[in-house]
C-alpha positions in Angstrom: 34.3 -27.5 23.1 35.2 -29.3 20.0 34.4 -26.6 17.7 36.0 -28.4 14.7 33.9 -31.6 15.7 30.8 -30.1 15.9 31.0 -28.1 12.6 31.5 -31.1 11.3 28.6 -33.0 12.6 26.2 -30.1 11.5 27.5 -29.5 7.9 27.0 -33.6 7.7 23.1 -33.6 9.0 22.4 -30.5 7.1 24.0 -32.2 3.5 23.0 -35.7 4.0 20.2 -35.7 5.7 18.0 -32.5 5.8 18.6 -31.1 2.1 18.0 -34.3 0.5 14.6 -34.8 2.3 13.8 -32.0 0.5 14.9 -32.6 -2.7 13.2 -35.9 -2.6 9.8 -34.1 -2.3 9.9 -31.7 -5.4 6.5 -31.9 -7.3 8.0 -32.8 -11.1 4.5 -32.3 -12.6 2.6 -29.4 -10.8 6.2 -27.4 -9.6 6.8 -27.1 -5.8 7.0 -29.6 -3.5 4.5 -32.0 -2.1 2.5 -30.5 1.2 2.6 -33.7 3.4 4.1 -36.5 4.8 2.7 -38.7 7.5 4.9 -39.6 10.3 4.8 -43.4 9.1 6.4 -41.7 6.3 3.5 -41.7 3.7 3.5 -39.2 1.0 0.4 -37.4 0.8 0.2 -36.0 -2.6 -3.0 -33.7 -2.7 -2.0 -32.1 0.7 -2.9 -28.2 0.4 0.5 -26.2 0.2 0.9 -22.9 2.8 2.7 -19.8 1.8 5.3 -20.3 5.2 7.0 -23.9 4.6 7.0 -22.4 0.2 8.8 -19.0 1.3 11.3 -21.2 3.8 12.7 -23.9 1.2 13.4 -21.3 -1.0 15.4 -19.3 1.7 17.0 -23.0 2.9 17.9 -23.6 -0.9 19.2 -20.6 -1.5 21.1 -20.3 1.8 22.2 -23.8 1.4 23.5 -23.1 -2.3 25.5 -19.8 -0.8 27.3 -21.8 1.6 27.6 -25.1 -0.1 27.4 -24.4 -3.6 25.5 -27.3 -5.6 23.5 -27.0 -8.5 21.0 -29.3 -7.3 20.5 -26.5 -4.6 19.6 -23.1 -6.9 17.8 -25.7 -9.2 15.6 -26.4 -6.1 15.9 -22.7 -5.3 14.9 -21.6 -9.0 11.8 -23.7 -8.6 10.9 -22.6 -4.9 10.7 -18.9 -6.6 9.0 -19.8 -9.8 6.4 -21.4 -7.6 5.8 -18.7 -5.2 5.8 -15.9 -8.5 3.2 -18.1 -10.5 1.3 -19.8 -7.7 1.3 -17.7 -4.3 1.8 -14.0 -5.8 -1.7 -12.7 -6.4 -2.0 -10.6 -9.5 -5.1 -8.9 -9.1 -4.8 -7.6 -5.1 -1.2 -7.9 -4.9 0.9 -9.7 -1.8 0.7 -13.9 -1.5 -2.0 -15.9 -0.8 -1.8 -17.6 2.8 -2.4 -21.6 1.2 -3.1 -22.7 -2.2 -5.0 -26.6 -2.9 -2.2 -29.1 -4.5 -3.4 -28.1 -7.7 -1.9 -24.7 -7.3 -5.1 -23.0 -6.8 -5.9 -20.4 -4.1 -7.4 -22.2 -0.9 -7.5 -19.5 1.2 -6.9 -16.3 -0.1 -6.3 -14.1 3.3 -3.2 -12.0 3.5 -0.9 -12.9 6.5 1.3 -10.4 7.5 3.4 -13.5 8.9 3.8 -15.5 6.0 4.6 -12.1 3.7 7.5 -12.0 6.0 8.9 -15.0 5.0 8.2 -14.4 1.7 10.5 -11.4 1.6 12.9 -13.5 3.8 13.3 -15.8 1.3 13.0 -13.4 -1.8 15.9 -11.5 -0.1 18.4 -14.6 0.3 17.7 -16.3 -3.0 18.4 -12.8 -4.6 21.7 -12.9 -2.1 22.9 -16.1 -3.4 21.7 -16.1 -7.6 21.5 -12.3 -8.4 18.2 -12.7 -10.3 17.2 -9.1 -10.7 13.3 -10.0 -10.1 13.9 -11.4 -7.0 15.0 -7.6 -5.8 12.5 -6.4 -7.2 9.9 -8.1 -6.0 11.3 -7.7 -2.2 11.1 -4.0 -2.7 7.6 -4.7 -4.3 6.8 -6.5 -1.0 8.6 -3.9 1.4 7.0 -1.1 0.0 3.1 -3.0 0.3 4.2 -4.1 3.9 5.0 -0.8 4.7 2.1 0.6 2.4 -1.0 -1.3 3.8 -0.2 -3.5 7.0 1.6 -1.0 9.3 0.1 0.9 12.0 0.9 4.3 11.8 -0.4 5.5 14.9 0.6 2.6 17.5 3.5 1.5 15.9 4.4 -2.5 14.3 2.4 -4.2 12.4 -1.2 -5.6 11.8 -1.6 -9.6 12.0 -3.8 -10.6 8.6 -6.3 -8.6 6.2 -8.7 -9.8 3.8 -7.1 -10.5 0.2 -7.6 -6.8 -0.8 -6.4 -5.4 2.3 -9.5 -3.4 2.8 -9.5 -4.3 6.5 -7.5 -5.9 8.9 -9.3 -9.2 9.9 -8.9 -11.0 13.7 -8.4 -14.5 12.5 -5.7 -16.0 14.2 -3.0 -17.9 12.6 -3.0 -20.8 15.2 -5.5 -23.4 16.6 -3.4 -22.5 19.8 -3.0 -18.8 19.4 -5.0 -16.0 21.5 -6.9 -13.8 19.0 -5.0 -10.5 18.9 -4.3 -7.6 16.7 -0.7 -8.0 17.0 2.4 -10.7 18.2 5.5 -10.9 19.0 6.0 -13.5 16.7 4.8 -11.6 13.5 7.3 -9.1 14.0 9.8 -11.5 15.2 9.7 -13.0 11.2 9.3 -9.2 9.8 12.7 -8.7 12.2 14.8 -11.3 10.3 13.2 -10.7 6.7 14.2 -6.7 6.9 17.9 -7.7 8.1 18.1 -9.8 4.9 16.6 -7.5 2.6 18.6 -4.5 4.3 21.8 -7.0 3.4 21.0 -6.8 -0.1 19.5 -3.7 -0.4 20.6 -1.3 1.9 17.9 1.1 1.6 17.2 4.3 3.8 13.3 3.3 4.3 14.6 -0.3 4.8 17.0 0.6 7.6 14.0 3.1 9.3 11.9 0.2 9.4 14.2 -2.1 10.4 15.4 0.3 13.9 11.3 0.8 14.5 11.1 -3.2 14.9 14.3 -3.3 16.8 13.0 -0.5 19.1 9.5 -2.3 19.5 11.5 -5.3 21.0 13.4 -3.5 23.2 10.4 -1.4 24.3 7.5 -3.4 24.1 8.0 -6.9 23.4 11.0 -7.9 25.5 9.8 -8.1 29.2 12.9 -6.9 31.0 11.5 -8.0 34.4 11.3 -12.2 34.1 13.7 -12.0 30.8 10.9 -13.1 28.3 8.8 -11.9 25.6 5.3 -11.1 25.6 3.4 -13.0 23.0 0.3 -11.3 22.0 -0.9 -7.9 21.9 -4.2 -5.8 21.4 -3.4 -2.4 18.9 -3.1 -0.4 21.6 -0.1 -3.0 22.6 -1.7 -4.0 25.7 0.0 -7.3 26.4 -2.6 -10.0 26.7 -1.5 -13.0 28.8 1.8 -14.1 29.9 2.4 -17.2 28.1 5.9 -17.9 28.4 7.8 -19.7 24.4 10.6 -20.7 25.7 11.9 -21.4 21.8 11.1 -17.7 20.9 12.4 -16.2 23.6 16.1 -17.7 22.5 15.5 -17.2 19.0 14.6 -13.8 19.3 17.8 -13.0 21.2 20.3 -14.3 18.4 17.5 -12.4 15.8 17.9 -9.1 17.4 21.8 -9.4 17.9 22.2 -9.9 13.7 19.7 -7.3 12.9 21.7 -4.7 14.9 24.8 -5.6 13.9 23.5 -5.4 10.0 22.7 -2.3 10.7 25.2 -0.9 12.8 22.9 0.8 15.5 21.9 -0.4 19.3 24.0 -3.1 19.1 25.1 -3.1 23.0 21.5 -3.0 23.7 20.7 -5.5 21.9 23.4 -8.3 23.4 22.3 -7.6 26.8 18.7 -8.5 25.9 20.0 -11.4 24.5 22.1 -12.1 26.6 18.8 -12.1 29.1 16.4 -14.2 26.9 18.9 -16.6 26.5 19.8 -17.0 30.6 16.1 -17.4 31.1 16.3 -20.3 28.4 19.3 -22.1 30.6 17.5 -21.7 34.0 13.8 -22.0 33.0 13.3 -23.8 30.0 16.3 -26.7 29.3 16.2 -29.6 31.1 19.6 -31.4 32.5 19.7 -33.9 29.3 19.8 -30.8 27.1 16.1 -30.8 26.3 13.9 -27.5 25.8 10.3 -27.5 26.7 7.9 -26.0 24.4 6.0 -23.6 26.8 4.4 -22.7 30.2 2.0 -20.5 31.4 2.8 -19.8 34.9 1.0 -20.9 37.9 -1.8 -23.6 35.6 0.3 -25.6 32.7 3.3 -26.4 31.0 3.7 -28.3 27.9 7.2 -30.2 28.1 7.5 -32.0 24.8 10.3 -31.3 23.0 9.8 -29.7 19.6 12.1 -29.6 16.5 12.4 -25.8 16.1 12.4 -25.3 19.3 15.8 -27.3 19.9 17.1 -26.2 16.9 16.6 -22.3 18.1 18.1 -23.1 21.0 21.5 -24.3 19.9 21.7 -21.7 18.1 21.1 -19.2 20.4 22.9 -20.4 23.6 26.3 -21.0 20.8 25.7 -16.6 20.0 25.2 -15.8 24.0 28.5 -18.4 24.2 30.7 -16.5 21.2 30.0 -13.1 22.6 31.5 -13.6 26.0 32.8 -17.0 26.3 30.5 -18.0 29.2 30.8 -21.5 29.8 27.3 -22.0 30.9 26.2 -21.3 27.6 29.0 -23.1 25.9 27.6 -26.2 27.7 24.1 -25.3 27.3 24.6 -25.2 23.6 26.5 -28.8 23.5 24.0 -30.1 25.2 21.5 -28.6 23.3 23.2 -30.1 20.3 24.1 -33.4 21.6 20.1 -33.8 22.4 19.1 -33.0 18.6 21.5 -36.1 17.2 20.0 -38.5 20.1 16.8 -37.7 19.8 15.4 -35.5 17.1 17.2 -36.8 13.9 15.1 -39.6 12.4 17.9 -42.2 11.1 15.4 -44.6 9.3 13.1 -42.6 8.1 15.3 -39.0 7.4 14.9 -35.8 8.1 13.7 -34.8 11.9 10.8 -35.6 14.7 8.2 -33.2 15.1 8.4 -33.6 18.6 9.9 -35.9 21.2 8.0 -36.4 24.6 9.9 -35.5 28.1 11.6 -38.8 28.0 13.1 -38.4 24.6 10.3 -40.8 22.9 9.4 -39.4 19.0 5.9 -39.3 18.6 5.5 -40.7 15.5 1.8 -40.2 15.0 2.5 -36.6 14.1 3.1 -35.2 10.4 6.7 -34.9 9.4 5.6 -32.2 6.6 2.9 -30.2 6.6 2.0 -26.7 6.8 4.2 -25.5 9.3 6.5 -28.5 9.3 9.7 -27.3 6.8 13.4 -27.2 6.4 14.2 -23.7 7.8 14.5 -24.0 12.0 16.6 -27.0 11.4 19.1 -26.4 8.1 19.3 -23.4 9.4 20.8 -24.1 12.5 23.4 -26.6 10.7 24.5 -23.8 8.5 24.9 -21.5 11.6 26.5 -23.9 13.5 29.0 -25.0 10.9 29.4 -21.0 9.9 30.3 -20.3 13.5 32.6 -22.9 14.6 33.9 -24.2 11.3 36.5 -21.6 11.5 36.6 -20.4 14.9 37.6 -16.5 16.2 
């Protein structure tokens, strides 16, 4: 593998390509950035703006800024928070609202355990890279309400969403696509990553309690051992409730699980094994021979096999940790392909930034949104940064 090489290539898409996307589509009037742009490139100016892709630019910023310090990146960063404190945070019920209108204004004023996640993920990293005081204190703030008023004290993990009060948990789900359920993997999956960081920052006794409860979940509940995937979506009870097969979480949630144990220092031999098992299911299941990942299946009636952007930017990731740890070469060349794939095929060299999705044959579909409310920096900068972290100076 050319380690060198590759670091290389993913410091150069993250810093000349991704980052200034972003910077490009800061809001100079109303703060923020802009919620949408059309595939064709259009700028769509009054686009409503969701609390996930707000939270994730100001993790990317900040993450960006720690690694590759610019000022252009904590200004971008100082705004992100300054946005989410003045827009998102709700002041009479506490927590964020889940999307405001491009005005600012709440549009929908439900409380998504999901997008609280990030919100602390990002709160937790922009207090890692600038030391603003607030920015600790309002992760605590946000760990202690988590903790407070969405947990499930007698099943164990996490509710899904509750009206803006949190009187009641509601059964909304996030997704067009998703299965109504009181609880998913991929929920705690985000909780998983934002308690690492804010355990990294603040290394709190209640923090690291909650953080081995969501390791323990995985390993329990989550993680089918059996066929070496997770289980999506649960009732309370945790009664698993189909056996849709994500191909992209399953390899993301290895490399996940692997960091937040070694952060805290407990299970961490457990923990490489099961990712060492969801990311051998990725190489014989889900990645095709040019390096593509399909999106997912549900065995025995259908199988989606576009390629999507975070999904092939997950799975670099994860197939170069299942690589580091043991120097299997079927990962090593899972990765590169992996890699190679996202440069052919997912970077957009006229237009910047990356496809949404490619189809089988490697064809962007242009027709879909390249920002939007899911559509952000995070899957893909952060997979440069890891990338360029991990090989730029190699063990």
């Amino acid at each position: 593998m050319k380690q060198a090489e590759i670091a290389e290539q993913a410091a150069r898409e993250l810093l000349d390509d991704i980052l200034p996307y972003w910077l490009a589509l800061q809001d100079p009037q109303r703060g923020g950035c802009y919620g949408g742009v059309t595939g064709a490139g259009l700028l769509q100016r009054d686009a409503p703006r969701g609390l996930v892709v707000h939270s994730r630019i100001l993790w990317t910023f900040s993450a960006a800024h720690r690694l590759f310090p610019n000022a252009s990146y904590l200004q971008a960063a100082d705004r992100a928070f300054d946005y989410l404190c003045n827009r998102f945070q709700d002041g009479v019920s506490g927590g964020y609202f889940w999307i405001l209108d491009s005005q600012g204004q709440p549009a929908d004023t439900r409380k998504q355990v999901y997008g609280h996640a990030f919100a602390l993920y990002g709160l937790a990293e922009y207090h890692r890279t600038s030391g603003n005081p607030k920015a600790l204190e309002l992760a605590k703030q946000l760990f202690a309400l988590l903790e407070g008023r969405c947990r499930d004290r007698r099943m164990g993990g996490y509710f899904e969403a509750f009206a803006r009060d949190f009187s009641a948990p509601l059964a909304e789900k996030m997704l067009a696509d998703d299965l109504s359920a009181s609880k998913t993997m991929n929920t705690h999956l985000h909780l998983l990553e934002a308690y690492t960081g804010l355990y990294r920052v603040w290394p709190d006794g209640e923090v690291a309690q909650a953080l081995q409860a969501l390791i323990d979940l995985f390993l329990q509940r989550i993680i089918d051992h059996d066929n070496g995937h997770l289980r999506l979506f649960f009732d309370a009870d945790w009664t698993a409730l189909d056996g849709r097969i994500s191909f992209g979480h399953d390899v993301e949630c290895g490399w996940l699980l692997e960091e937040a144990a070694q952060t805290l220092g407990r299970r961490q031999a457990e923990c490489r094994r099961a990712a060492r098992l969801l990311s051998r299911s990725l190489l014989d299941e889900g990645m095709d021979p040019d390096g593509g990942v399909r999106y997912e299946r549900l065995p025995g009636a259908w199988e989606d096999t576009d390629r999507c952007w975070w999904v092939q930017a997950e799975s670099a990731v994860g197939l170069l940790n299942a690589w580091q740890q043991d120097r299997d070469e079927a990962f090593g060349a899972g990765f590169e392909r992996a890699w190679r794939y996202i440069l052919e095929h997912f970077v957009d060299k006229s237009g910047g930034e990356w496809y949404r999705r490619v189809d089988a044959q490697g064809r962007p579909k242009e027709d879909l949104m390249k920002v939007d409310l899911w559509k952000c920096p995070y899957h893909n900068a952060r997979a440069c940064m890891e990338i360029h972290e991990r090989l730029a100076t190699p063990a």
